[in-house]
C-alpha positions as CSV (number, residue, x, y, z in Angstrom):
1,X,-61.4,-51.4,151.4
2,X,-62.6,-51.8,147.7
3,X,-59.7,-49.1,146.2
4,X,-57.3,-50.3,148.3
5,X,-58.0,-54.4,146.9
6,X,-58.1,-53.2,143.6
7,X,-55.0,-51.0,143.9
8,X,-53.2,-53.8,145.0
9,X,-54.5,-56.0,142.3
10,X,-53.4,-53.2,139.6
11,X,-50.1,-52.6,141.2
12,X,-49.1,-56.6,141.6
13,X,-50.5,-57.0,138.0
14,X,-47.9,-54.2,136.5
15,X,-44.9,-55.6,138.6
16,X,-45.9,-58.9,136.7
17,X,-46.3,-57.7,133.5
18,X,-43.3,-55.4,133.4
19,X,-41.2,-58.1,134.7
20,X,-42.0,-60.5,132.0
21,X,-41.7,-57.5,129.5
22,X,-38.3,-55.8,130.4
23,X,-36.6,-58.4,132.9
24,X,-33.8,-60.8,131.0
25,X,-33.1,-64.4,132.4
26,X,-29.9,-65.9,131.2
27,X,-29.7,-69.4,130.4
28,X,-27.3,-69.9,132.9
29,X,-29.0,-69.3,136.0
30,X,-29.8,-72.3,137.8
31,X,-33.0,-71.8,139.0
32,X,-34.8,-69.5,136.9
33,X,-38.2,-69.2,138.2
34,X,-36.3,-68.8,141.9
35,X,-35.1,-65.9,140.3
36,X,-38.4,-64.4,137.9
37,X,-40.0,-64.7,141.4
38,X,-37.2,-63.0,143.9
39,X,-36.8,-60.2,141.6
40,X,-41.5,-59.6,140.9
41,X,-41.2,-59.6,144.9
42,X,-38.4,-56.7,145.2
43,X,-40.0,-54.7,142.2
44,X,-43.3,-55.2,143.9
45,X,-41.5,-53.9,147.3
46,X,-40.0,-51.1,145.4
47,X,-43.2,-50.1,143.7
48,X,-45.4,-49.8,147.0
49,X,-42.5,-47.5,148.2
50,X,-42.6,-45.0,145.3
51,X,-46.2,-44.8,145.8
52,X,-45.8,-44.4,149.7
53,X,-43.1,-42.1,148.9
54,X,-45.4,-40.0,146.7
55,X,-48.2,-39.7,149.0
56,X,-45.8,-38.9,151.8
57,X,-46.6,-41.4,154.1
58,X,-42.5,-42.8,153.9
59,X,-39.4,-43.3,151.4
60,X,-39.5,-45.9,149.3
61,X,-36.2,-47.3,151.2
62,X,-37.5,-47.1,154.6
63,X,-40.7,-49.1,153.3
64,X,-38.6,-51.7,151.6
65,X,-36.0,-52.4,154.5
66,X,-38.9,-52.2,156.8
67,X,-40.5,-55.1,155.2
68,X,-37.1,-57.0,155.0
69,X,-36.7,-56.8,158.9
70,X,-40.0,-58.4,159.4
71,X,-38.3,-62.0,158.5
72,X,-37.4,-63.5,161.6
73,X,-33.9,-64.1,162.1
74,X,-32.6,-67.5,161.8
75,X,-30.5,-69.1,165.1
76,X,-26.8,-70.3,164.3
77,X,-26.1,-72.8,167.3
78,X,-22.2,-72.2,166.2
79,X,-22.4,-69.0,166.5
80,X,-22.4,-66.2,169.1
81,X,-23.9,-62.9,168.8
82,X,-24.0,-60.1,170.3
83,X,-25.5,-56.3,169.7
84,X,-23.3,-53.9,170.3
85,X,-23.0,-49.7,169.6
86,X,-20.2,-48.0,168.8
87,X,-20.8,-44.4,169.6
88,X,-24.6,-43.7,167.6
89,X,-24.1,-46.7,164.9
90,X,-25.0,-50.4,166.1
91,X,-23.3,-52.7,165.3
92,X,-23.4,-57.0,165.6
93,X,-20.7,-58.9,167.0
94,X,-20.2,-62.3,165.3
95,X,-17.9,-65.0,167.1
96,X,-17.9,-68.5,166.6
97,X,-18.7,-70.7,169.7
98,X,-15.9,-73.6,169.6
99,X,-12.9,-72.1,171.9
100,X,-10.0,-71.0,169.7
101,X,-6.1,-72.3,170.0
102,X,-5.0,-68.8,169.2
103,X,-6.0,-65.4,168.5
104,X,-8.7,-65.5,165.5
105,X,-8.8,-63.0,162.2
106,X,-11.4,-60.3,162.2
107,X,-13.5,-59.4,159.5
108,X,-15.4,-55.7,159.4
109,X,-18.6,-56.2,157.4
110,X,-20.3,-53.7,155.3
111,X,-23.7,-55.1,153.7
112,X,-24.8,-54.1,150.7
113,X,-28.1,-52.3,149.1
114,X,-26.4,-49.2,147.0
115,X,-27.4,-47.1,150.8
116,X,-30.9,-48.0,149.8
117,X,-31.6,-51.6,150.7
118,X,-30.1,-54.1,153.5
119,X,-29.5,-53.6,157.3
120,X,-28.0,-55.5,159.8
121,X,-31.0,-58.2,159.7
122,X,-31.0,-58.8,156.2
123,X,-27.5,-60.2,155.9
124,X,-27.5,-61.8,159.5
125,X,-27.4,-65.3,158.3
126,X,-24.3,-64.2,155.9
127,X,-22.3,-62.8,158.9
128,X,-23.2,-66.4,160.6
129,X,-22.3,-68.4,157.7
130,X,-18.9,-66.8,157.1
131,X,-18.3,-65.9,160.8
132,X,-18.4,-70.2,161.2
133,X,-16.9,-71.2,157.1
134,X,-13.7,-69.0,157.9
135,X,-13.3,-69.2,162.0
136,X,-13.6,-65.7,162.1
137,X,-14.8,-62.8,164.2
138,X,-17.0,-60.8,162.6
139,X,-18.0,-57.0,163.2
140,X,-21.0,-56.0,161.0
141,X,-21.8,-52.4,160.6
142,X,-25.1,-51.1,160.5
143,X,-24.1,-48.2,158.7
144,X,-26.6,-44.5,158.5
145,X,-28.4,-44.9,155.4
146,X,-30.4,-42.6,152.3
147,X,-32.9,-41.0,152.5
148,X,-31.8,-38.9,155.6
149,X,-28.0,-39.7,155.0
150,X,-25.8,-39.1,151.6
151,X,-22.7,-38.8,150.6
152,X,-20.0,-38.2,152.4
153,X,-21.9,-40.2,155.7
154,X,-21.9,-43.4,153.6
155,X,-18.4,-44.1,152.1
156,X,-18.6,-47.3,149.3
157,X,-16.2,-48.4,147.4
158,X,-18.5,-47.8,144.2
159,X,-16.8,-46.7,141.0
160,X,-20.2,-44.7,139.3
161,X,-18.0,-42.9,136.0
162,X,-19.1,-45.1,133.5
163,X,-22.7,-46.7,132.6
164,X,-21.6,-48.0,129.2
165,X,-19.2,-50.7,130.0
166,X,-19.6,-54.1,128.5
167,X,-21.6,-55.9,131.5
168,X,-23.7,-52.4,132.0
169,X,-25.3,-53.2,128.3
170,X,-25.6,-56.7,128.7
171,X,-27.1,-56.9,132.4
172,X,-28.6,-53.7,132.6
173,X,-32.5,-55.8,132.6
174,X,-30.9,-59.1,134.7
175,X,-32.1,-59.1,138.2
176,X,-31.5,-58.0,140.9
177,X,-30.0,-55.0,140.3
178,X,-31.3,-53.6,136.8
179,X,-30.1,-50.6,135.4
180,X,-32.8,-48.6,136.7
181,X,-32.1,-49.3,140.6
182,X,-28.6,-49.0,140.0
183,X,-28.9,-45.5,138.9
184,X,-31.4,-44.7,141.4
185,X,-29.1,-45.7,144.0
186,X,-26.2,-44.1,142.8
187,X,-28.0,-40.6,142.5
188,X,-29.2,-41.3,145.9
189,X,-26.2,-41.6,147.6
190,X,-24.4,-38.6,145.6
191,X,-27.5,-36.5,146.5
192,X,-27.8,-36.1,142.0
193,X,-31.0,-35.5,140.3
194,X,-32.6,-38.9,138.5
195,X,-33.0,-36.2,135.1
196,X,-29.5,-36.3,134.4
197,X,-29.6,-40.0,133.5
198,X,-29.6,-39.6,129.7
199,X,-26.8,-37.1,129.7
200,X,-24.7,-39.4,131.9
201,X,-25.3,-42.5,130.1
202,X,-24.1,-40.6,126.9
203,X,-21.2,-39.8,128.9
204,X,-22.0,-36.1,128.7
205,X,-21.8,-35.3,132.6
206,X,-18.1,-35.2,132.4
207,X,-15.7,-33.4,130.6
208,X,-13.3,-35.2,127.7
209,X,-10.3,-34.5,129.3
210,X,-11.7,-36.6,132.3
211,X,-12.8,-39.4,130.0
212,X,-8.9,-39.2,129.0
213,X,-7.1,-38.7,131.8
214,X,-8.4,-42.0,133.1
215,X,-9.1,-44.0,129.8
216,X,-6.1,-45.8,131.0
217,X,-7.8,-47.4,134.1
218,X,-11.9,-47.0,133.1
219,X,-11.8,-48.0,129.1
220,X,-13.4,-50.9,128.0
221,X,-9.7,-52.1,126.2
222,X,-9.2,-53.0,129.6
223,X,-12.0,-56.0,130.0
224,X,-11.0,-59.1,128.4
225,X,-12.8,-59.7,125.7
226,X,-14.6,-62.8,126.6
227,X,-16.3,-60.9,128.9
228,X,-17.8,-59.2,125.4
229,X,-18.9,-62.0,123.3
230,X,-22.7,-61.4,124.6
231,X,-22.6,-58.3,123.0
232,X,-21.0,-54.7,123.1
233,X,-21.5,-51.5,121.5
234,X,-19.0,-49.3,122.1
235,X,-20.8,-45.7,122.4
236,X,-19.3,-42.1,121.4
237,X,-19.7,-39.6,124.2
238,X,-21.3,-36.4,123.6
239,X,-20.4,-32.7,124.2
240,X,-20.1,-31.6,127.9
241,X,-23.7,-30.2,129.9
242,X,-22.0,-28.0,131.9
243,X,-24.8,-27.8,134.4
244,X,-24.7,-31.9,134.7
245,X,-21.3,-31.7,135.5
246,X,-21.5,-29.0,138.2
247,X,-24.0,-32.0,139.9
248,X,-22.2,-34.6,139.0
249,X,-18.3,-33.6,139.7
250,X,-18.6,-35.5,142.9
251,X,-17.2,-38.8,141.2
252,X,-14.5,-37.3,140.8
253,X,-13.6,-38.0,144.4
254,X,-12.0,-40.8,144.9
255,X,-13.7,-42.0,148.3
256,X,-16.5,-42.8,145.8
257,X,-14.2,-43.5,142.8
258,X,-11.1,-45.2,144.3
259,X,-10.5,-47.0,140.8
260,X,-9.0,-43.7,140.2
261,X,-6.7,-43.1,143.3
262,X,-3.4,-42.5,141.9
263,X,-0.9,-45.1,141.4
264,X,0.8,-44.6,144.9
265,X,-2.1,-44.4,146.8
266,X,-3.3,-48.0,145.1
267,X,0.0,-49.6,145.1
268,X,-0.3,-49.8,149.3
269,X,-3.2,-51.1,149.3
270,X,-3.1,-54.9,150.9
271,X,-4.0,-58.0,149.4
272,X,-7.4,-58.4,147.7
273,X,-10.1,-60.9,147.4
274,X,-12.6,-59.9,144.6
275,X,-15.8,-62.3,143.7
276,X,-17.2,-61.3,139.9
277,X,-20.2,-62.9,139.2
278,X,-21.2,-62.7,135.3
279,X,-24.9,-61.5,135.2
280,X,-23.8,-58.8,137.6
281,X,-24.6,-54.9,136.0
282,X,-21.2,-54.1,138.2
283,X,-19.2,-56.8,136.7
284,X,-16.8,-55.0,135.0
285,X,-15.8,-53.0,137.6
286,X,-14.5,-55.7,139.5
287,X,-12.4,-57.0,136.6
288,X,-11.2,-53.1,136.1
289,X,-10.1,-53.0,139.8
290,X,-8.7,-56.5,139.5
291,X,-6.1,-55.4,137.0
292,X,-5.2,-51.7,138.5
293,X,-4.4,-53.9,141.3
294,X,-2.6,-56.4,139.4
295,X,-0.4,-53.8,137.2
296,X,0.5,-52.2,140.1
297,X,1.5,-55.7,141.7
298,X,-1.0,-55.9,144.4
299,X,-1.7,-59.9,144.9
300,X,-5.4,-60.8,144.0
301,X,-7.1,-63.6,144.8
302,X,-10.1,-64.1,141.9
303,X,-13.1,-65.9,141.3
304,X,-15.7,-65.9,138.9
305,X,-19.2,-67.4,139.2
306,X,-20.5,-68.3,135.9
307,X,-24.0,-68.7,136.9
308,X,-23.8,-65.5,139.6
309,X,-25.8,-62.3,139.6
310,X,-26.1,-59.4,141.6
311,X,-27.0,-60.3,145.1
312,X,-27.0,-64.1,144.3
313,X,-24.9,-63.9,148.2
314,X,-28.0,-62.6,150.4
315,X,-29.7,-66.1,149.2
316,X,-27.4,-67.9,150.9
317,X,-29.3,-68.4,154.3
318,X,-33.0,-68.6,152.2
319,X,-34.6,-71.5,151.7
320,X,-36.9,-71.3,148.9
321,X,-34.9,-68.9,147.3
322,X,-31.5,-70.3,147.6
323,X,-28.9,-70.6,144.7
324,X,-25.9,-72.9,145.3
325,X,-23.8,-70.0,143.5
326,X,-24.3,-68.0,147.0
327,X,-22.4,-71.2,149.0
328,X,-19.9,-70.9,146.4
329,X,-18.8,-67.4,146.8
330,X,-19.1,-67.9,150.9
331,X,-16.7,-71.1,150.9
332,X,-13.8,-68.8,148.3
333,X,-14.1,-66.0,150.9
334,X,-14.2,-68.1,154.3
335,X,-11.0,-70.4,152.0
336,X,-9.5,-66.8,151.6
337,X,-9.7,-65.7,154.7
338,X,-8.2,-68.8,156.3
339,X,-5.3,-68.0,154.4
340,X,-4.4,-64.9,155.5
């Protein structure tokens, strides 16, 4: 009982410390300590895994959405709900409760977490909120996620080429998705070694004709430069590691790059809605994907949330821990969606 109090002691001490050490909280955020406190308890969740995960008792994902599902989930007298399965994958069935004067849109609903983090109950007061905000019918997926299942079970629409754009070097310590998870989650999906990650981030795990051929679409010319007065280096890539790119070839595909589908293929696609929020580490590919669509004349409906960072949106049904930015990015989907 004694090692266990004091490894818990030394383990919530180092989450503290190294948070205060290596975490960055912009000025902008409106509740600050909301946040320094949100992100010490997912690092502490995170940390307990890797140690679970090392003594082999579970992974450090099935520890941390464990501990998410705990919460209780929160009633929606508006709402409807319903479990469902479709085949081996369950799924939740959000309907609003007023009758409806006609047929209603639909909206499929992939949560997020990287295939690490989230489930079904985590973003359950999300669905509610934008199932009653846009007088929709929404069908949440509670897709198969790491450790057992990697690529190609979990199909994102991640773009994971590039770990050197502008909002990469300025957000890469900005909860709640540092540098370090976001890595860890993208070489978890694409079943990649972590010890490639100072060849890719010098841009060595792919060859320079590939950094050409889609300069066009992935180069940092491309961001407006606004999004760079917080400060940029642009960084020189260095020879090819031929054995990091027989690992790491894979994002090359375009089910996990579609930012590089060709121009035929990205001209069909339908109308978009695309939230950027500016402390986010994947910022800039949202504004990337904002213009191929754009160029190619694909209508976009965008907003930008000043004060946003990644995952700002699963606060939105907190109470302690709830940023107005998350009501924000709800009402310009549910608005969106309306207009359809």
């Amino acid at each position: 009982m004694l090692i266990t109090c004091v490894a818990s002691v030394g383990v919530g001490l180092w989450v503290f410390s190294n948070h205060f050490l290596t975490t960055d909280i912009p000025a902008a955020i409106s509740h600050p300590m909301r946040l320094r406190v949100l992100n010490c308890i997912l690092q502490l969740l995170i940390t307990w895994g890797l140690i679970f995960e090392k003594l082999r008792i579970c992974s450090m994902p099935q520890f941390v959405r464990f501990v998410h599902d705990l919460l209780p989930l929160k009633k929606h007298p508006d709402v409807v709900v319903k479990d469902l399965q479709f085949g081996t994958i369950p799924v939740k069935l959000y309907q609003p409760k007023a009758p409806a004067s006609g047929l209603r849109p639909g909206i499929v609903f992939y949560h997020g977490g990287g295939g690490i983090l989230g489930s079904l109950k985590t973003y359950h007061g999300i669905c509610c909120n934008l199932c009653k905000k846009s007088d929709a019918v929404v069908l949440a997926v509670g897709y198969r996620m790491l450790p057992k299942h990697r690529f190609p079970v979990i199909l994102t629409d991640c773009m994971g080429l590039n770990f050197q754009s502008p909002s990469h070097q300025q957000n890469k310590n900005i909860p709640l998705l540092n540098h370090n998870l976001a890595f860890y989650c993208w070489c978890g999906y694409l079943d990649i070694s972590p010890s490639w990650i100072s060849t890719v981030l010098k841009g060595a795990h792919l060859p320079a004709e590939v950094w050409e051929k889609y300069r066009k679409w992935l180069s940092a010319e491309n961001i407006p430069d606004k999004f760079k007065k917080r400060g940029y280096l642009p960084m020189s890539r260095e020879p090819l590691n031929e054995a990091a790119y027989l690992e790491t070839k894979i994002t090359l595909d375009v089910v996990n790059s579609p930012l590089i589908a060709d121009d035929e293929v990205v001209s069909r696609l339908p109308e978009a809605c695309i939230v950027s929020c500016e402390y986010d580490i994947l910022r800039d590919d949202s504004l990337l994907y904002k213009k191929r669509l754009e160029d190619l004349g694909v209508r976009v409906t965008w907003h930008h949330m000043e004060d946003g960072f990644h995952g700002v949106l699963t606060t939105a049904d907190m109470s302690f821990f709830y940023f107005p930015c998350s009501s924000r990015i709800l009402d310009a989907v549910a608005h969106f969606i309306k207009g359809l």
